[in-house]
C-alpha positions as CSV (number, residue, x, y, z in Angstrom):
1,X,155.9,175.9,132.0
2,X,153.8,172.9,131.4
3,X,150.4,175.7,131.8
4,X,151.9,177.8,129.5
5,X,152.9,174.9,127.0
6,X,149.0,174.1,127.0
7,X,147.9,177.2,126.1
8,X,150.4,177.4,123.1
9,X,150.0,173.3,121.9
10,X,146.4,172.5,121.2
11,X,145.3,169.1,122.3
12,X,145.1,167.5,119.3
13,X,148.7,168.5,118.6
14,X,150.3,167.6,121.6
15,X,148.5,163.9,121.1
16,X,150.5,164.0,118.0
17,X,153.8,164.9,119.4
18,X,153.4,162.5,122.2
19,X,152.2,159.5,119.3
20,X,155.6,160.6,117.7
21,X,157.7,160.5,120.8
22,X,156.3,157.2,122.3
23,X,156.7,155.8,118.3
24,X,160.7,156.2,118.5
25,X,160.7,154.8,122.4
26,X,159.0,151.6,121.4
27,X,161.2,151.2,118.2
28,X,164.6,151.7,120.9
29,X,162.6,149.1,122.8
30,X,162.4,146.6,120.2
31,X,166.2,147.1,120.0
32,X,167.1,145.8,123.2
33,X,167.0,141.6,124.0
34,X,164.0,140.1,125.1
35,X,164.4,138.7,128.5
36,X,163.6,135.2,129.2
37,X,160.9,136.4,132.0
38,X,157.3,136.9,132.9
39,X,155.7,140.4,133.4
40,X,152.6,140.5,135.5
41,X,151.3,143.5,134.3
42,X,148.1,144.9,136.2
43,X,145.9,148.1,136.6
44,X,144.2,146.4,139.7
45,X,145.6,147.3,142.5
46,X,148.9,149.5,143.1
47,X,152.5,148.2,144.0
48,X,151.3,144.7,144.2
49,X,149.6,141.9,142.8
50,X,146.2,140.6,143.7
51,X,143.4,137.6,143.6
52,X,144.8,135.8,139.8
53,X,148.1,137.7,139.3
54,X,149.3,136.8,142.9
55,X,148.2,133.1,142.4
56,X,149.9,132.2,139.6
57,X,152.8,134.7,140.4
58,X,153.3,132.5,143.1
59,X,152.9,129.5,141.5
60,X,155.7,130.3,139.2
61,X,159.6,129.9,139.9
62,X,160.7,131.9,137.3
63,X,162.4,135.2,136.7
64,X,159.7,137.3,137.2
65,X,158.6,141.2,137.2
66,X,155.6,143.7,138.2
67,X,154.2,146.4,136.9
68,X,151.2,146.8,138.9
69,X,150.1,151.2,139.0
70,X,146.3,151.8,138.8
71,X,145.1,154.2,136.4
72,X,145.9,156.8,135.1
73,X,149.6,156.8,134.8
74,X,152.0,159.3,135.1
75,X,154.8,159.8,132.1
76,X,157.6,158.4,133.5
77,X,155.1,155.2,134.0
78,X,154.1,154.8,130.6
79,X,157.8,155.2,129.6
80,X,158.1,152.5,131.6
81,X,155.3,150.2,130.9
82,X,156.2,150.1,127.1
83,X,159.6,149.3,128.3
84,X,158.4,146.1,130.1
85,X,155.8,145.3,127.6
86,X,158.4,145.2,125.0
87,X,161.5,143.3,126.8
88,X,159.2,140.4,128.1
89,X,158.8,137.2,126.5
90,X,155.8,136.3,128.5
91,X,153.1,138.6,129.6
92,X,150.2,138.3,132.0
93,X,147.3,140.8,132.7
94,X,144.3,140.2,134.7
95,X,142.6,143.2,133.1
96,X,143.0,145.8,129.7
97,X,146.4,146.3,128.8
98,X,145.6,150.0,126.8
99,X,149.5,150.0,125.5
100,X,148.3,147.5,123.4
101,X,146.1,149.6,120.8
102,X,149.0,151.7,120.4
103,X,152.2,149.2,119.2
104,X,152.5,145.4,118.2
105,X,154.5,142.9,120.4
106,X,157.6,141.4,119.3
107,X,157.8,137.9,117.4
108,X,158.4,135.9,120.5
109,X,156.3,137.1,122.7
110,X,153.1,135.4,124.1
111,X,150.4,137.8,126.5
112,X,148.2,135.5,128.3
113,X,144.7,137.1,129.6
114,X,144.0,135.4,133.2
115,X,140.6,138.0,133.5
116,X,139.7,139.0,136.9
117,X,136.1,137.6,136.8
118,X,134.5,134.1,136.8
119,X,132.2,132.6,134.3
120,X,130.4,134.3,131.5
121,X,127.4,136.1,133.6
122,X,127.3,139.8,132.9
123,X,128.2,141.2,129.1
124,X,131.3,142.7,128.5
125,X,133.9,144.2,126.3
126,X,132.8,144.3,122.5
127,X,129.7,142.9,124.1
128,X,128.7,145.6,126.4
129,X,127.9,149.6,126.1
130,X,131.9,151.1,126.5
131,X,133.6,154.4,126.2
132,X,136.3,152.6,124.2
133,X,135.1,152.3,120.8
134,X,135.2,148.6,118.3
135,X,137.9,149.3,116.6
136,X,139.5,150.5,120.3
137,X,138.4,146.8,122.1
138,X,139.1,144.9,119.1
139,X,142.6,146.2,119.3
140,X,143.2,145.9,123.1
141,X,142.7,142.0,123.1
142,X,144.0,141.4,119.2
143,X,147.7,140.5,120.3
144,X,146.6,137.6,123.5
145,X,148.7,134.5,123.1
146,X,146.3,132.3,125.2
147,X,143.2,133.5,127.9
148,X,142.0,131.5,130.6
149,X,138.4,130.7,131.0
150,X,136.5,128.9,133.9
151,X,134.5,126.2,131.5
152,X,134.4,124.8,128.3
153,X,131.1,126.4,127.8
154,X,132.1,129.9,128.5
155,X,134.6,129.6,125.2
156,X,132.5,131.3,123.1
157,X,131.7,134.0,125.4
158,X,135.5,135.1,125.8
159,X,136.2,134.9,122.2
160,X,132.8,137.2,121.2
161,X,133.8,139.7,123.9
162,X,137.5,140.2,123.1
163,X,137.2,139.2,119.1
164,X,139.4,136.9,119.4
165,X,139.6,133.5,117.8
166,X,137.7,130.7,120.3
167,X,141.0,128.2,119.7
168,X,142.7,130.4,122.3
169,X,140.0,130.7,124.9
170,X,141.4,127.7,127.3
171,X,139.5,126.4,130.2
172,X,142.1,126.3,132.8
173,X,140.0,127.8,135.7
174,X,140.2,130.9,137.5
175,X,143.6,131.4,139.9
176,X,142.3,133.1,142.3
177,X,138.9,130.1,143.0
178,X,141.8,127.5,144.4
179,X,142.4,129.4,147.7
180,X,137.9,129.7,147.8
181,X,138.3,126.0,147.2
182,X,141.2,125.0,149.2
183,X,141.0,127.2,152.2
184,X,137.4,127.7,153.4
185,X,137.9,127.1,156.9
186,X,140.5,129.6,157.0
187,X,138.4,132.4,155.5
188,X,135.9,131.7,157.7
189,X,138.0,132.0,160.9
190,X,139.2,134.8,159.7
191,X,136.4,137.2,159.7
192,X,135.3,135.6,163.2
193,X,138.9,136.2,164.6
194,X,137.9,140.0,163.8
195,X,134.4,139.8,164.7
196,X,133.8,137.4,167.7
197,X,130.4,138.5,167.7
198,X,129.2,137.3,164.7
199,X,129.5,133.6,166.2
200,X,126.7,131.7,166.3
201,X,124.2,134.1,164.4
202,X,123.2,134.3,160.7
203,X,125.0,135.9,158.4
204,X,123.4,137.6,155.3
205,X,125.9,139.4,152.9
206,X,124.4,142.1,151.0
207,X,127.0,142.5,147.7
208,X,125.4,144.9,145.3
209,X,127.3,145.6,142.0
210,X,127.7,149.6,140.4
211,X,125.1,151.0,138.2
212,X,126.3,152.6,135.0
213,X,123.7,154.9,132.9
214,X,125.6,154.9,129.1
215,X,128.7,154.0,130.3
216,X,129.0,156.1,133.4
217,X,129.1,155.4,136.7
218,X,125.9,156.5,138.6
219,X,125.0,156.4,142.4
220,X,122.9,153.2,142.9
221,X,119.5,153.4,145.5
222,X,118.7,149.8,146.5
223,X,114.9,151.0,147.6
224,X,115.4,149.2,151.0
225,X,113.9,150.8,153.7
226,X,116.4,150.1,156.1
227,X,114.7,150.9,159.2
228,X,112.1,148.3,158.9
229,X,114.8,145.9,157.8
230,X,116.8,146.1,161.2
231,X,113.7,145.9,163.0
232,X,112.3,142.8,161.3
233,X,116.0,141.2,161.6
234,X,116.1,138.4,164.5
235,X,118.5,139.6,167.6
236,X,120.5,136.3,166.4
237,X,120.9,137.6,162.4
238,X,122.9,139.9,161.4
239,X,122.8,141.9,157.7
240,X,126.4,142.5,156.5
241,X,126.8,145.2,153.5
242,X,129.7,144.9,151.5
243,X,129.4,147.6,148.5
244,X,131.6,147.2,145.3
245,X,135.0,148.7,145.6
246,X,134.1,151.7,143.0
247,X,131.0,152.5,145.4
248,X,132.7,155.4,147.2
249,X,129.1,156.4,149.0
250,X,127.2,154.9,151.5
251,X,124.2,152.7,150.9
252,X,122.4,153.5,154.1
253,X,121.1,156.8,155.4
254,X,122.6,156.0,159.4
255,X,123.5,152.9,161.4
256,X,121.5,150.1,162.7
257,X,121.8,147.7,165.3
258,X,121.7,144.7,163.4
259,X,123.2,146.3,159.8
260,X,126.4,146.5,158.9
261,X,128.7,147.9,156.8
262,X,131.9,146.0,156.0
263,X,132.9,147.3,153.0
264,X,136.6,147.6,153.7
265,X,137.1,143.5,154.1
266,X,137.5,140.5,152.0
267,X,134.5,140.0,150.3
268,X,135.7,136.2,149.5
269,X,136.3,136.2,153.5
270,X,133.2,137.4,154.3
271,X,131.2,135.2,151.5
272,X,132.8,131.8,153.5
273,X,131.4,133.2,156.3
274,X,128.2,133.7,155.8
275,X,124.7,131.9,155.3
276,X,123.1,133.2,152.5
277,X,124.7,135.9,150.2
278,X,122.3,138.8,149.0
279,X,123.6,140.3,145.6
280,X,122.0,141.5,141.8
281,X,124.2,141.3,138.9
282,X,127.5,141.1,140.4
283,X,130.4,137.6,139.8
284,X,130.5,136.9,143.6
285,X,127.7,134.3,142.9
286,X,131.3,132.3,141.7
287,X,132.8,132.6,144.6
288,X,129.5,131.5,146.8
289,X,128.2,128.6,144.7
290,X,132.3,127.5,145.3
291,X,132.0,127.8,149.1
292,X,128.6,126.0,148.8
293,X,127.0,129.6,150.0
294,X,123.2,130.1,149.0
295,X,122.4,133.1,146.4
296,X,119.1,135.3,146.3
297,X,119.2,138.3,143.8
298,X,117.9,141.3,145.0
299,X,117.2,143.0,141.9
300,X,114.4,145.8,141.7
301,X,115.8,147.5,138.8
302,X,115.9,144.4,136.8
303,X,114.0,145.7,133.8
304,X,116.0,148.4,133.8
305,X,119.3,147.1,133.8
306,X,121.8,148.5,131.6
307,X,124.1,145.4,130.6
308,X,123.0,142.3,129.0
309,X,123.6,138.6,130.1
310,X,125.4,135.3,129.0
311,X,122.9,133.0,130.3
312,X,119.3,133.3,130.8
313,X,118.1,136.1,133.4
314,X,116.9,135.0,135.7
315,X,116.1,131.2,134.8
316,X,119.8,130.1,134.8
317,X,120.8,131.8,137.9
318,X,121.6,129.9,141.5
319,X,119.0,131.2,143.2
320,X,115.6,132.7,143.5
321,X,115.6,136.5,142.5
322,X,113.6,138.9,144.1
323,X,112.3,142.3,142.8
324,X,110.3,143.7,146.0
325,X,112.4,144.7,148.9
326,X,109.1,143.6,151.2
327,X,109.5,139.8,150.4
328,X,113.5,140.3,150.4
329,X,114.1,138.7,154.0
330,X,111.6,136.0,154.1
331,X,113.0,134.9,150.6
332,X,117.1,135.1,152.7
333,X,115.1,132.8,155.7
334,X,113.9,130.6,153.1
335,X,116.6,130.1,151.3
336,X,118.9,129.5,154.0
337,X,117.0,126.7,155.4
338,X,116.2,125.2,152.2
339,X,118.5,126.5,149.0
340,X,117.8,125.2,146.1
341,X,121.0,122.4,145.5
342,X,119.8,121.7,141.9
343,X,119.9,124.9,140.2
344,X,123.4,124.9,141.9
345,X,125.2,122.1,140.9
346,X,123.5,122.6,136.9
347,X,125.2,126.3,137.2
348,X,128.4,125.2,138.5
349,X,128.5,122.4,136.1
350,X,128.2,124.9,133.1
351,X,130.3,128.0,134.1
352,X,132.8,126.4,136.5
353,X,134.3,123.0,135.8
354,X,137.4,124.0,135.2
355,X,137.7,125.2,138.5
356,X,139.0,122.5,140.7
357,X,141.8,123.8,142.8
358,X,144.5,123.4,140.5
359,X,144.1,126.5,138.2
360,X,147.0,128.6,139.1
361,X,148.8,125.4,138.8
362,X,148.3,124.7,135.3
363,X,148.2,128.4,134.1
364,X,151.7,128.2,135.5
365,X,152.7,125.1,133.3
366,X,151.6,127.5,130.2
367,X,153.8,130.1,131.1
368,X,156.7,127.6,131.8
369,X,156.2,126.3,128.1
370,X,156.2,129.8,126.6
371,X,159.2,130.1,128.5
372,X,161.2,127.3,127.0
């Protein structure tokens, strides 16, 4: 039926019908009583909460809700997902809420933005190339009640990404840094509970970010020649690779003694770890200058590069950056015998003092007030 419904409707029509249909369920939605609760709405993971949701969800005692189904979702969900969205009095997203370009909330309600990444390094939103267009952005991130940033600093940043108004952007840290801050030693141990072998040797930790050509997803090629790198790697170092989640293909062409791929781990785990982390454009240079981790950026399409930066590439950055995969491990020896603290504590100072260990702690006490 539904094949044969296609071939009848066109697309453009059925939008319409659909646009109609989901028009009268929001209005039935605004009908019903707002509950005194807080949604934690995410596309992030599915069936549960992670990283800033999960931190502040358990920092609140509250009634509380999830709606937590990756993209794309089925009918029934976005049924559903207006029906939460609309019967809420408090909101939070770590990521786009796309039911937002399509109705306005309710009087009382407030949607906080807790967004999943640290600091203002790569561009993003209005900021950066998008299949969503302005008016599409704009509209996503009109309706936010408050969103959390990780510095007074990166303010402006937020507000210019989302075209919002800068009064709302609040430094109240990132959720998610109080565990990298609190509970180092346990991350560490964890990763050598699962890999006993890893004791006593460096660690490097190679976290490359996706490319994207106009938008799109392409397959990345580091230009490592990986033989030579196991080879020239000491029998006591080790080379861990731990690709982006949305990386479904392997970097290497085989395995190597002393390379590994870890991609299916904790890449905060791994980071507390390890000696020196090895990455190009991607935020877990937060999570290592928090853990006190030294950065080199590997970055040999640098010129190249698609998306734009916040801060100045690569004079601002924690580390030294590298463009030629032949000095790449002398530049990891180097710098993990002798990082440059400096550079490190004047980046940290900019994008993350309002990380300090309490963040989910006083994102909660926002909540509770909108609550009241």
């Amino acid at each position: 039926m539904k094949q044969l419904l296609k071939k009848i409707i066109s697309l453009r029509t059925r939008q319409r019908i659909m646009s109609i249909i989901f028009g009268l369920w929001c209005a039935v939605c605004k009908c019903m009583p707002i509950k005194n609760r807080v949604l934690f709405y995410t596309i992030r993971a599915e069936g549960k909460l992670a990283d800033n949701s999960k931190a502040v969800y358990d920092a609140l005692d509250c009634d509380k809700a999830i709606f937590a189904h990756m993209l794309p979702h089925s009918l029934r969900l976005e049924f559903a997902a207006r029906y939460q969205l609309l019967t809420s009095k408090v909101i939070v997203t770590d990521d786009y809420v796309r039911y937002m370009r399509w109705m306005n909330l309710r009087k009382n309600q407030q949607l906080i933005q807790i967004w999943h990444a640290c600091g203002a390094f790569k561009k993003f939103g209005l900021d950066a190339p998008s299949r969503l267009s302005p008016a599409e952005e704009k509209a996503t991130h009109a309706q936010y009640t408050a969103v959390a940033v990780t510095s007074e600093s990166c303010r402006k940043y937020y507000a210019a990404a989302f075209g919002i108004d800068e009064k709302i952007c609040l430094p109240l840290g990132l959720p998610r840094t109080d565990s990298v801050i609190n509970q180092a030693d346990t991350l560490r141990e964890s990763v050598y509970s699962r890999h006993p072998e890893f004791i006593g040797k460096k660690l490097y930790l190679y976290c490359p970010t996706f490319r994207e050509d106009d938008g799109q997803q392409i397959e990345y090629d580091p230009k490592i020649d990986w033989q030579k790198l196991s080879e020239a790697l000491n029998d006591d170092e080790v080379f861990i690779i731990r690709r982006h989640p949305i990386m479904k293909y392997s970097l290497t062409d085989k395995e190597y003694s002393r390379i590994v791929d870890l991609s299916s781990e904790s890449t905060l785990e791994l980071t507390a770890a390890s000696d020196v982390i090895i990455t190009d454009y991607s935020s877990v240079i937060y999570d290592a200058c928090l853990l006190d981790v030294p950065c080199v950026f590997y970055c040999p399409d640098y010129k190249n590069y698609e998306r734009g930066f916040y801060l100045r590439f690569p004079e601002d950055l924690p580390g030294e950056m590298v463009t030629d995969c032949s000095a790449l491990l002398d530049t990891i020896r180097k710098t993990a015998i002798s990082p440059d603290k400096e550079k490190v504590k004047k980046f940290k100072a900019d994008q993350l003092s309002a990380c300090d260990g309490k963040s989910a702690e006083r994102t909660a006490k926002l909540i509770k007030e909108y609550l009241k």
